[in-house]
N, C-alpha and C positions, 0 to 999 in steps of 0.2 A: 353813545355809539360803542360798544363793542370792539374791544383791541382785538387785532388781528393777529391770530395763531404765529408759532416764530415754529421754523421747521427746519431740520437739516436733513439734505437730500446726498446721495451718493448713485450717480450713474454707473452702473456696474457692464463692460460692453464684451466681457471674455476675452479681453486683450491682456496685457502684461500690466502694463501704465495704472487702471485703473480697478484691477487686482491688489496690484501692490498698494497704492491708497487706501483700498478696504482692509485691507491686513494691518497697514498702520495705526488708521481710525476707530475700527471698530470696538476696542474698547475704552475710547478713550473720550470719542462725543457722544453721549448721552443720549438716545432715544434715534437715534441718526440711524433713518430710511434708505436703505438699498431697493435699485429699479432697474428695468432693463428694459428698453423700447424695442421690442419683439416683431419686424419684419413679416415673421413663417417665411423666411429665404434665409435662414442661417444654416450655416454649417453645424452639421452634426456634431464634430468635435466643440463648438463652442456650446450646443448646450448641454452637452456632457458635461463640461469645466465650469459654467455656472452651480451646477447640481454639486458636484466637487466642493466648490468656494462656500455652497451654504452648509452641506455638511462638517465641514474641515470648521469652520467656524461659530457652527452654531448660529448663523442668521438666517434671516430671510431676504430675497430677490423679488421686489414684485413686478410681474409681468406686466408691460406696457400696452396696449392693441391700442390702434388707429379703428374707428368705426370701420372705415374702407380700409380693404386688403389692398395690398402692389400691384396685381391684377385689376381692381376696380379702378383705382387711378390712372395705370395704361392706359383702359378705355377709354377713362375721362378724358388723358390726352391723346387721344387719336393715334393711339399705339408710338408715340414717339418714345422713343426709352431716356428715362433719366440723362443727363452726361456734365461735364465737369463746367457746361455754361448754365443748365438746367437741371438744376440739383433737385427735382419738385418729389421725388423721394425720402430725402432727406427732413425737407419743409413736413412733409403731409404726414410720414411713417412715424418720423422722428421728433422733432420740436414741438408739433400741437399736441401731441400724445401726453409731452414733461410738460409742459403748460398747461392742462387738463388736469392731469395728478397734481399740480401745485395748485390749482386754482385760486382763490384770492388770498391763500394765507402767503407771508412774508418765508421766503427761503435762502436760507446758506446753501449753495449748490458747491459740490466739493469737486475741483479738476484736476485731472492727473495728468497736467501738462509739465513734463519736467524741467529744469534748470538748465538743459543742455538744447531744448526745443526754442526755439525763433517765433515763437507764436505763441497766445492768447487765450485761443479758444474761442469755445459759442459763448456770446454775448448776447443776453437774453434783453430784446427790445423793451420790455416790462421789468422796471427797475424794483419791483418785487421778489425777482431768482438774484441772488448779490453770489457771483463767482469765489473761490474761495483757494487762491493759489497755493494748496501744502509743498510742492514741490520748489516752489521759486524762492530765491534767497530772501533773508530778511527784509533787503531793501529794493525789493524788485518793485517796481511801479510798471504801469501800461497808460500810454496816452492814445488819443482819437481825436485825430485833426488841433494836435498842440494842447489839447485839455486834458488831462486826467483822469482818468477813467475808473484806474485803481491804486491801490495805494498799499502795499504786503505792513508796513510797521502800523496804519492803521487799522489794518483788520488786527494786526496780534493785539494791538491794544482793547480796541472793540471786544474781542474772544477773553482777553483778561478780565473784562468788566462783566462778564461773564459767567466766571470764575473756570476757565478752560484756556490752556496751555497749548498754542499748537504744537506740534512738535517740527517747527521748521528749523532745518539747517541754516544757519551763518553764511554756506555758500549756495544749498539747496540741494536736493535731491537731483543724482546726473543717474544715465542709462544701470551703469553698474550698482547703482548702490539700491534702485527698483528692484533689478533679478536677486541681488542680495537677501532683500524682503521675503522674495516668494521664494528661494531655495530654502531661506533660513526657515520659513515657515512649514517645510516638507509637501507644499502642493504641489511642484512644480508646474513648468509653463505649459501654454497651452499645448495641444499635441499638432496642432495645424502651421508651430512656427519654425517646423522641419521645411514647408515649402512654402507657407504663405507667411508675410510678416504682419500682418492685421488681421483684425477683426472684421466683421460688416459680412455682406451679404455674398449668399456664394457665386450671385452674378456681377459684384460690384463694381462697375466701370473704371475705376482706378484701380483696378489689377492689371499688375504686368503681365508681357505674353509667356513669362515663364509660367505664371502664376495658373495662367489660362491653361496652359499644357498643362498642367499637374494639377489641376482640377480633372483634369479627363482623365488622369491617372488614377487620381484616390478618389473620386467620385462621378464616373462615365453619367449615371443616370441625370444628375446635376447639372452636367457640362451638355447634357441632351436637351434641358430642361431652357439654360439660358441659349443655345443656339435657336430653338423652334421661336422666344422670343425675336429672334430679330427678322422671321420672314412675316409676310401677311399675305392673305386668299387675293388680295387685289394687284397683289405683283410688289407692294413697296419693302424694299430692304431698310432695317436700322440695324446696324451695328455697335456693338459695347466696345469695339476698340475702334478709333478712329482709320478709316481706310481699308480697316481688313474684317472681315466676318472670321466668325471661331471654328468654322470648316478650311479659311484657306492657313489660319494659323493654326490647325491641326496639321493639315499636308504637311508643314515644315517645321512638324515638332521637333524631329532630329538634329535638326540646323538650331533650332533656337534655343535645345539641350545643353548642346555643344558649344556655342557661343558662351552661354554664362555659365559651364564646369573650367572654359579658358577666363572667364572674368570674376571667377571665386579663386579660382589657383593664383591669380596676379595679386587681388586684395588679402591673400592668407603670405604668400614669398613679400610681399610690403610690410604683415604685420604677421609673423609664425604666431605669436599665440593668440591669436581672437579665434573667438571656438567660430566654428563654422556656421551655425543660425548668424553670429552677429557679421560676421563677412558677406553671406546672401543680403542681411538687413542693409549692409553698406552697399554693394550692388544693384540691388532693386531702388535705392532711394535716388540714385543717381540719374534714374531714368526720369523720376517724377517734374513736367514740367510747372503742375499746379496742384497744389495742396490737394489732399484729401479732405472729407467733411469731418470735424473736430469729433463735434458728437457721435460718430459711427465709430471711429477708430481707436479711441482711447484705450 
């Protein structure tokens, strides 16, 4: 029987998190594959920033496609749109697409969940994708339902027998010492996290309604584009923000402007010196009452 291929993967999503990962890694694991599970509902500026990261580096990103577009799957579900109980976007765009590209070889998947994040990550059902936490301290472990799941001193040890060195922190990698990465690296951050703090889709349901207003700002056609999704010819309304369609939180874009220039002014007079993106990133997370999807955001 044939040993099965050993691979290392790197989700690349135009976020900060798993930028800064590839900057770390890149010349450090060996033959280790950058990817990107490609929607066609991204934001302009993310795939500008991608195109960036491979030039700036000298790598390659390979594009991910799902057979079915976000369009074919709407129909499949009867025009219900994605939302944070029904994530069937995520499942169908995202996860089968990395599980396709891995197919049956054995992979090191690398996550850029940082030491300062309360979370895990995608946990791939198939114990052939093995997670690979560079950001978490040396002795970070993850358990699921009392058992252990992961274990950070034995992957270092694993990757030693190896002969590859992770470069994990003692205490792990926190928010500042990722932008540290990507300034020291001269990329800079993405250009979307003047008003957006993530990555993912330009309609993505776990956007705040600031987020929502300023998508109509920097991108009207876009913000056209996710509105016309939520009517249908039969009369049925589905909306991407709970309660409200992105017609009546356009009406009160002034109001909801206004509301978070007074709850950026409060979290900057609490802390004068956090630059202004990381004050909006405090703000907007506060609203969050359930995670975002791992794999989209990083």
């Amino acid at each position: 029987m044939a040993k099965k291929k050993i691979r290392h993967i790197l989700g690349v999503s135009g976020g900060k998190d798993s930028t800064g990962l590839a900057i770390l890694l890149h010349k450090i694991i060996p033959n280790l594959e950058f990817f990107f599970c490609d929607t066609k509902k991204e934001l302009p500026e993310t795939y500008a920033y991608l195109n960036r990261i491979e030039t700036r580096f000298g790598i390659k990103i390979k594009r991910l496609g799902a057979r079915k577009g976000f369009d074919e799957w709407l129909e499949a579900q009867g025009g219900y749109l994605p939302s944070a109980r029904a994530r069937w976007c995520t499942k169908q765009l995202k996860i089968k697409p990395l599980e396709e590209f891995v197919g049956n070889d054995m992979a090191y998947s690398y996550v850029g969940i940082r030491a300062d994040e309360d979370r895990t990550g995608y946990l791939s059902t198939q114990t052939k994708i093995k997670p690979v936490y560079v950001y978490k301290a040396k002795d970070f472990t993850a358990y699921n339902l009392d058992k252990l799941t992961y274990s950070q001193p034995a992957m270092i040890k694993e990757f030693k027998n190896m002969g590859i060195n992770l470069p994990i922190k003692e205490d792990g990698y926190c928010l500042t010492d990722v932008k540290c990465l990507i300034t020291d690296s001269g990329i800079g951050m993405p250009a979307y996290y003047s008003w957006r703090t993530r990555s993912g889709c330009f309609f993505c349901f776990f956007q705040r309604k600031f987020e929502w207003v300023m998508l109509a700002e920097k991108h009207p056609d876009l913000f056209d584009q996710a509105k016309q999704y939520e009517s249908h010819e039969d009369g049925r309304i589905f909306t991407w923000c709970q309660g409200e369609t992105l017609d009546q939180i356009l009406a009160r874009k002034d109001q909801i402007k206004a509301d978070y220039k007074k709850r950026i002014a409060k979290e900057k007079a609490n802390a004068p010196n956090k630059p202004l993106i990381e004050a909006l990133e405090a703000v907007l997370n506060k609203e969050d009452l359930v995670k975002p999807c791992i794999v989209c955001t990083l």
